[in-house]
C-alpha positions as CSV (number, residue, x, y, z in Angstrom):
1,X,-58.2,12.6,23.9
2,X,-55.5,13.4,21.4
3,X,-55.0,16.8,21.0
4,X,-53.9,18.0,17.3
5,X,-53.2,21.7,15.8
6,X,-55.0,22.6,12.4
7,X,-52.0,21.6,10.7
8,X,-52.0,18.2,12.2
9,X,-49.0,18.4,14.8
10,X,-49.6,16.9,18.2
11,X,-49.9,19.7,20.8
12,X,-47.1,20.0,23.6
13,X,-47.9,18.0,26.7
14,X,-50.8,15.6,24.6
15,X,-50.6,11.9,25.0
16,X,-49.9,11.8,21.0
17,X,-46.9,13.9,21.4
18,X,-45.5,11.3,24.0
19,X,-46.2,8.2,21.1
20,X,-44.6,10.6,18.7
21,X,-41.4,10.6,20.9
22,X,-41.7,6.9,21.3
23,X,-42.1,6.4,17.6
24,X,-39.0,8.3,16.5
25,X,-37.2,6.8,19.4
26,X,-38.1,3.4,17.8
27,X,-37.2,4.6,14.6
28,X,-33.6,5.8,15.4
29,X,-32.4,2.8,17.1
30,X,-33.6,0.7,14.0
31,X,-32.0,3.0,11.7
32,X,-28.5,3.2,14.2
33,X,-28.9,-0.3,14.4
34,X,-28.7,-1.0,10.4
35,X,-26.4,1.6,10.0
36,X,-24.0,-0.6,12.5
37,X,-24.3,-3.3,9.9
38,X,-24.0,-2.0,7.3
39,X,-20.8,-0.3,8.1
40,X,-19.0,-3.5,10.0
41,X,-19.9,-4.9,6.3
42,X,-18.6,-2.7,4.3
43,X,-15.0,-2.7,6.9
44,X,-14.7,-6.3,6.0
45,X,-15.4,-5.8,2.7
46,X,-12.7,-2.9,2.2
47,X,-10.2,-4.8,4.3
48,X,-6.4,-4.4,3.4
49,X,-4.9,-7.1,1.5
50,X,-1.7,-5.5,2.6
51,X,1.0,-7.3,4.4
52,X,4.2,-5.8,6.1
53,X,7.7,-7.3,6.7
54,X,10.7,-6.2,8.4
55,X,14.1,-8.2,8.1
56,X,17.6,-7.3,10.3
57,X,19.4,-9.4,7.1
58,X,18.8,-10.9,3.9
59,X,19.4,-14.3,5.4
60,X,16.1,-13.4,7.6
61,X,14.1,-12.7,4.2
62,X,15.4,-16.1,3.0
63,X,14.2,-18.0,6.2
64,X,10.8,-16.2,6.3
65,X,10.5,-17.5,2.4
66,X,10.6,-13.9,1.5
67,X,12.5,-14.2,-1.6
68,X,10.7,-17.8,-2.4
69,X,7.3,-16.0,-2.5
70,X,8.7,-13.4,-5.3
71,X,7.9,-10.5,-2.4
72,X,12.1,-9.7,-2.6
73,X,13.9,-10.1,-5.3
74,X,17.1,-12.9,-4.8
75,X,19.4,-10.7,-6.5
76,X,19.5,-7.9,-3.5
77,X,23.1,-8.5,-1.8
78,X,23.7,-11.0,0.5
79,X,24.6,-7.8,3.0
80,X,21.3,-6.2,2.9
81,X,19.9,-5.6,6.0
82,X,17.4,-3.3,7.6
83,X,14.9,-4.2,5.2
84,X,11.6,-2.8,5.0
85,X,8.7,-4.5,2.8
86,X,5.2,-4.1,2.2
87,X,2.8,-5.8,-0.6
88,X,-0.6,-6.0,-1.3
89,X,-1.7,-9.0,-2.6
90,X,-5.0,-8.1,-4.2
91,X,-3.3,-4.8,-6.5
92,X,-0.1,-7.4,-6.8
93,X,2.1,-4.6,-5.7
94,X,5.2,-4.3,-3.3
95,X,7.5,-1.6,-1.9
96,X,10.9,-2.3,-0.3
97,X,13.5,-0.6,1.4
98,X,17.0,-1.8,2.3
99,X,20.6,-1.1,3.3
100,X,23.6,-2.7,1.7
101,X,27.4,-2.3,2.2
102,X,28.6,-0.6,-1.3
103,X,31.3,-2.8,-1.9
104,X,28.7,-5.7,-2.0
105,X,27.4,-4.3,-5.0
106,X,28.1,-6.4,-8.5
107,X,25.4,-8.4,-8.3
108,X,22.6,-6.1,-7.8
109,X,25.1,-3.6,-11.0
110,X,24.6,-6.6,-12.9
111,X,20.7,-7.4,-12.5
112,X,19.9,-3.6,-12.9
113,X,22.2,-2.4,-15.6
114,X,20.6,-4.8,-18.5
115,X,20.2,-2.8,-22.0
116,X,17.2,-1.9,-23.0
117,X,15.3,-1.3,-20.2
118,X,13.3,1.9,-19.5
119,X,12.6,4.0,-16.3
120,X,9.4,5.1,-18.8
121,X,7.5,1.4,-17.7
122,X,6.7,3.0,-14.7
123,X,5.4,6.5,-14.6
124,X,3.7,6.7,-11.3
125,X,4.4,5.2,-7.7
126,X,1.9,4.8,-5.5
127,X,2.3,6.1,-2.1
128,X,2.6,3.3,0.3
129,X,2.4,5.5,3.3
130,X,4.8,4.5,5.3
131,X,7.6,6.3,7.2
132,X,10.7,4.6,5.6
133,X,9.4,4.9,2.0
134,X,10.9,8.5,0.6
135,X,8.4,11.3,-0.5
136,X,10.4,11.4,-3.9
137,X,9.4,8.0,-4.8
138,X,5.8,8.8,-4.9
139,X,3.5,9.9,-7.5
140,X,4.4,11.1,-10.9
141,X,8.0,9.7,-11.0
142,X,9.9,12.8,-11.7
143,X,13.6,12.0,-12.5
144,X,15.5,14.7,-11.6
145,X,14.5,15.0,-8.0
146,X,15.2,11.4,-7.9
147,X,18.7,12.1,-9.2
148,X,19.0,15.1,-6.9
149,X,18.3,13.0,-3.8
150,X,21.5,11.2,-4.8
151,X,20.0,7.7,-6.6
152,X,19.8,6.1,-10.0
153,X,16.9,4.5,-11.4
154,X,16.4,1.4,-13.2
155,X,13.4,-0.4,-14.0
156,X,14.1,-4.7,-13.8
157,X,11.4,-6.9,-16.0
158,X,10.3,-10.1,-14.4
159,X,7.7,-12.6,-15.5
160,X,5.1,-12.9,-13.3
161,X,2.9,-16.0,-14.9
162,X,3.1,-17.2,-18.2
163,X,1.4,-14.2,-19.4
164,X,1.8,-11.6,-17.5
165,X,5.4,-9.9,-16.4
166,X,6.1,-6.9,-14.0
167,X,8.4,-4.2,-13.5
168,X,10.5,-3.3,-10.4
169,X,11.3,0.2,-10.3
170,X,14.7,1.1,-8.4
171,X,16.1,3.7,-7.0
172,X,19.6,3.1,-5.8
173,X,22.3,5.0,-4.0
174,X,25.7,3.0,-4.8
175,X,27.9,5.4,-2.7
176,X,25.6,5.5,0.6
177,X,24.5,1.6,0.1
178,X,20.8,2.4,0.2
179,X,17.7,1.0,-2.3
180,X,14.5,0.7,-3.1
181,X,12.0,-0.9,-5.0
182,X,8.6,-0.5,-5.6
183,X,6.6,-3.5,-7.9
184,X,3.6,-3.3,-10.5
185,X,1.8,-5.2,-12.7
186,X,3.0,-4.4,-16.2
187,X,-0.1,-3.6,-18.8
C-alpha cells in the first residue's frame, strides 16, 4: 500500500518514496548523460582554428613554408630570429614577434616607410594571449604608449585575394632590433 500526505507527497519510509528515488535517479543520469553530449559538441564546435609557430631563424620560417603560406611576411630580415607566430585561420588573423640585428635593417625601412600609409587602418588589436605578445599592443591601439615603450608604428597594405587586402600593423624598435606585427582583414 502506497502511503501519500494530503498534498500528494509520498510519506518517509513508503514503498512510493523508494520509486520516487529511483525515478529521479533515472532522471539525472539521462539528463547528465545529455548534458555530456551536448557539451563534447559544442567543444568541437568552438574549436580553435589557431595555430602556433616558433622559428630560431628566418631561414627556419622559409623551410617550414612560413613565408610561402603569407603567415610571415618575406620582407622581415634575413637575421631575424627568435620568432614567435600565431594565426587563426578562420578570423584570418596573425601575430608575430621577432628579433633582428639593427644593422640588418633597410629592407624592413624600406617596406614600412611607404607614403601614405596610415597607423588609423587599424584601431584595435586583439589580444592574442600569449606571453611574448606586449600588453601595449592590445586593445585600443593607443599611440603614445606605444612610442613610450620605445617603437614606431607603421601599418603595411597587402592584397590578400583579388578582392580583399589586409593590413599588418608594426611596431618596431630600430635601436634594440625588436618587432612585431599583428594582421587583419581590411573592411
Amino acid at each position: 500500500m502506497t502511503m501519500t500526505s494530503r498534498h500528494g507527497f509520498f510519506i518517509r519510509g513508503s514503498r512510493g518514496s523508494k520509486n520516487l528515488w529511483r525515478l529521479r535517479s533515472w532522471r539525472f543520469a539521462v539528463t547528465a548523460s545529455a548534458l555530456s553530449v551536448v557539451f563534447a559538441y559544442s567543444g568541437l564546435a568552438c574549436r580553435s582554428d589557431r595555430r602556433e609557430s616558433f622559428y630560431s631563424s628566418f631561414s627556419d620560417a622559409k623551410k617550414d613554408g612560413a613565408i610561402d603560406r603569407g603567415w610571415i611576411p618575406d620582407f622581415l630580415p634575413e637575421t631575424s630570429h627568435n620568432i614567435h607566430e600565431l594565426h587563426d585561420t578562420s578570423a584570418s588573423t596573425t601575430w608575430c614577434a621577432f628579433e633582428f640585428l639593427p644593422n640588418d635593417n633597410s629592407g624592413l625601412k624600406k617596406q614600412l616607410e611607404t607614403p601614405g600609409r596610415s597607423s588609423s587602418l587599424v584601431k584595435r588589436v586583439i589580444d592574442p594571449r600569449k606571453s611574448w605578445w606586449p600588453s601595449f599592443l592590445t586593445g585600443d591601439l593607443d599611440l603614445p604608449t606605444v612610442h613610450a615603450a620605445g617603437f614606431e608604428v607603421y601599418v603595411v597594405v597587402e592584397a590578400e585575394t583579388a578582392s580583399t587586402n589586409d593590413a599588418l600593423l608594426f611596431a618596431i624598435n630600430w635601436k634594440d632590433g625588436r618587432g612585431f606585427f599583428f594582421r587583419t582583414p581590411l573592411g
